[in-house]
N, C-alpha and C positions, 0 to 999 in steps of 0.2 A: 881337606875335603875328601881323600881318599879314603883317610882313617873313618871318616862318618861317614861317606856311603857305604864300606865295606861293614859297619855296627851294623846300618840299620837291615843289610844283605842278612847278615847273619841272622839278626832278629825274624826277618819274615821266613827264612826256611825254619828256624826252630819253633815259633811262635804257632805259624800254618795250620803244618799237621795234626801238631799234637790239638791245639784248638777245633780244628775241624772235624779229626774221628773223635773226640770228645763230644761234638753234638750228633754227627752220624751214630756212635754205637749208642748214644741214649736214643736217642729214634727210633733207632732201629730196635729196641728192646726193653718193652715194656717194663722189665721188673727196674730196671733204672732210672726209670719216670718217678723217682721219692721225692717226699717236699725239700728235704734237704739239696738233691741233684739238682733243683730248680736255680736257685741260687750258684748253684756252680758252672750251671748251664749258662746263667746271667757273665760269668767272670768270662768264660769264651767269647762271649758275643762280642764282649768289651774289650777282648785282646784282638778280634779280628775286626773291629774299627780301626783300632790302633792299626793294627796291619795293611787295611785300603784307604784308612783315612789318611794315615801319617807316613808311616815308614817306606811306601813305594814310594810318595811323594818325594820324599826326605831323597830317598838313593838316584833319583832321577836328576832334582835338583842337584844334586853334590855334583853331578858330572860338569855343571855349566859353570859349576860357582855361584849362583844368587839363585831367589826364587824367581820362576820363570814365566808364571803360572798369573799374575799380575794380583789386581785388588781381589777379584769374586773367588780364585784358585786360594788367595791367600786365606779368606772369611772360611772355605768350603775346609781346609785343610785343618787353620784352628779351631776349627768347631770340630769335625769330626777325633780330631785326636782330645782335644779338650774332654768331649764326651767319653771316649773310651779310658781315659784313664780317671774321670769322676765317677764312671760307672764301676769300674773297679775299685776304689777308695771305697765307695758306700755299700759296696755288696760283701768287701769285709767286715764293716760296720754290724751289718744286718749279720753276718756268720757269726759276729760276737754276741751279739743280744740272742739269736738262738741258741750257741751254749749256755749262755748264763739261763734263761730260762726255761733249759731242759734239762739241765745240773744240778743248779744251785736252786731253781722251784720256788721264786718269789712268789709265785703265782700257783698255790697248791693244784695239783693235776693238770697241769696245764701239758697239751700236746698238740706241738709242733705240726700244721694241716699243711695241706697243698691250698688252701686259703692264705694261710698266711704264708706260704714261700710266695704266693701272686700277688700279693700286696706287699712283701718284699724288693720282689723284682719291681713292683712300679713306684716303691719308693728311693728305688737307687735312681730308678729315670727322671722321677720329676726334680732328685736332689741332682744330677749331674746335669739337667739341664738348666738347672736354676743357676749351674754356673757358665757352662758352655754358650749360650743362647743371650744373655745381658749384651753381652762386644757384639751380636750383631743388628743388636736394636739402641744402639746408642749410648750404651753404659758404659763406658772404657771401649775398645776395638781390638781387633790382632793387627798383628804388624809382624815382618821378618822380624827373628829373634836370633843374636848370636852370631853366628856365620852367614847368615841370610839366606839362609838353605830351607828352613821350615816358620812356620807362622804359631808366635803364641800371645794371649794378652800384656797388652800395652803397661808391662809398670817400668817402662824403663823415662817415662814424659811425662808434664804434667800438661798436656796438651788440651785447650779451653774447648769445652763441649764436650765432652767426655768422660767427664769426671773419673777419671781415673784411679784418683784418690781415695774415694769413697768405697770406689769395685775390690781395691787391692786390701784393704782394713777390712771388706765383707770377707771376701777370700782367704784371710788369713786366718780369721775366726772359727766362720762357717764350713769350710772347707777343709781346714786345715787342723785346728786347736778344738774344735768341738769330736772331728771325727775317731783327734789322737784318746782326747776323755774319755769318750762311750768307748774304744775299745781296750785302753789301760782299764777303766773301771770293771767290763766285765769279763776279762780274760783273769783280772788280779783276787776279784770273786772266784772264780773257776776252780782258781788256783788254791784259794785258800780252802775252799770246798774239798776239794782231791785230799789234800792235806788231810786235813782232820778225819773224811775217810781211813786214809793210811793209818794215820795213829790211834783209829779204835781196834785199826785189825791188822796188826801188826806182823802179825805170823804169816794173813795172806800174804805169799807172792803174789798172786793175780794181784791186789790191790794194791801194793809198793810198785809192781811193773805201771800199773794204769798213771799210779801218780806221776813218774820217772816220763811217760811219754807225753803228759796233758802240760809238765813242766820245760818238756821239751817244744809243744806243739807254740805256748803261751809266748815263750822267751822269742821264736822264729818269727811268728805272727806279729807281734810288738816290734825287733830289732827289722824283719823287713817294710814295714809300714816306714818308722825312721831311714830307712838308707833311702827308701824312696823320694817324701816328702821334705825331709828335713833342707837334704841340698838347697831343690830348688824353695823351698816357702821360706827359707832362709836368703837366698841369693837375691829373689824378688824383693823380699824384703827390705837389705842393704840396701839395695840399689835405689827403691824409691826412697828411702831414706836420705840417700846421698847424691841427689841428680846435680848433674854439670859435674859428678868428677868423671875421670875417665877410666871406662872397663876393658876387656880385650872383648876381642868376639869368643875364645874359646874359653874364657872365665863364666860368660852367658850361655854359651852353648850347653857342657857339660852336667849342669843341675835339670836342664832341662831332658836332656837323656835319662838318666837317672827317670824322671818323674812318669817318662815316657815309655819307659823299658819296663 
């Protein structure tokens, strides 16, 4: 319990500031109001859910050993971290489909507006709430997960009214396998674009450097998406796969950090 109050310590002092003067100095100065910023603006909002939705929770709790906070603290807890970490899944999604289509030009002239970074931002919302918001209308629920310190959905039962079963096979797909596609597919376009770039101009340095870092940017973006989701859409997974065997709490806990960090 120490070791997890102290993460999630650590997460909110590092997590905070740097999220917070990231909306302050765009605020505060108009030339950083681009449609690009907007989407990125979206990824802070979503780490400072995570920060008052989850992670004070989480350090609070650890001190007592279980959640403290009962059923409504529990609903209030996994929804709001539920959301901040969908919000963030989808707003990388949305970062991949404006490279590819301001790179690679499926769509001849097509440029990137502060329209569509608004319709961006509200397609990460209504995609992270179409997951976060089902457990508290009936569709599966949260419950303590792990150490009993924080609240996430229910796939650890197949508990009747609930359907659980159904939430966790949406989630895997939707949330998890469709997200991994759209941004393999258009970071691996990206990439092949750079490419080919490079090899008509071979001489440029500029354009061997640009390749050198969009296959750096592509390789980061794809392996951290995986560290994050894999654990837990992996652990969930098992587990509803294999209910009545028996897990630890920090075998559950662990994926769930991950997902949540």
């Amino acid at each position: 319990y120490a070791v997890m109050g102290s993460y999630m310590f650590f997460l909110i002092i590092t997590c905070f500031p740097i999220n917070f003067l990231t909306l302050y100095v765009t605020i505060e100065h108009k030339k950083l109001r681009t449609a690009l910023n907007y989407i990125l603006l979206n990824l802070a909002v979503a780490d400072l859910f995570m920060v008052f939705g989850g992670f004070t929770t989480t350090v609070y709790t650890s001190m007592h050993g279980y959640f403290v906070f009962g059923r409504v603290g529990c609903n209030l807890e996994g929804y709001f971290a539920t959301l901040g970490g969908e919000i963030s899944l989808w707003s990388l999604v949305v970062l991949a489909v404006e490279r590819w289509l301001v790179v690679c030009k499926p769509i001849s002239n097509f440029r990137f507006t502060e329209t569509h970074a608004i319709m961006g931002v509200a397609f990460t919302w209504i995609m992270a709430n179409a997951c976060a918001a089902p457990p508290l209308l009936g569709w599966s629920r949260y419950i303590p997960e792990g150490m009993q310190c924080s609240c996430g959905i229910d796939y650890y039962t197949r508990a009747e009214g609930f359907n659980n079963e159904s939430f966790v096979i949406y989630m895997f797909i939707v949330h998890f396998s469709i997200p991994f596609m759209i941004i393999s597919f258009c970071y691996g376009n990206l990439l092949c674009a750079v490419k080919a770039a490079a090899a008509a101009q071979q001489e440029s340095e500029t354009t061997q450097r640009a390749e050198r870092e969009v296959t750096r940017m592509v390789v980061l973006m794809v392996f951290s998406y995986l560290v994050c989701w894999i654990p837990y859409a992996s652990t969930a997974w098992y587990i509803f796969c294999n209910q009545g065997s028996d897990f630890g709490p920090v075998f559950m806990t662990i994926p769930a950090f991950f997902a949540k960090s």
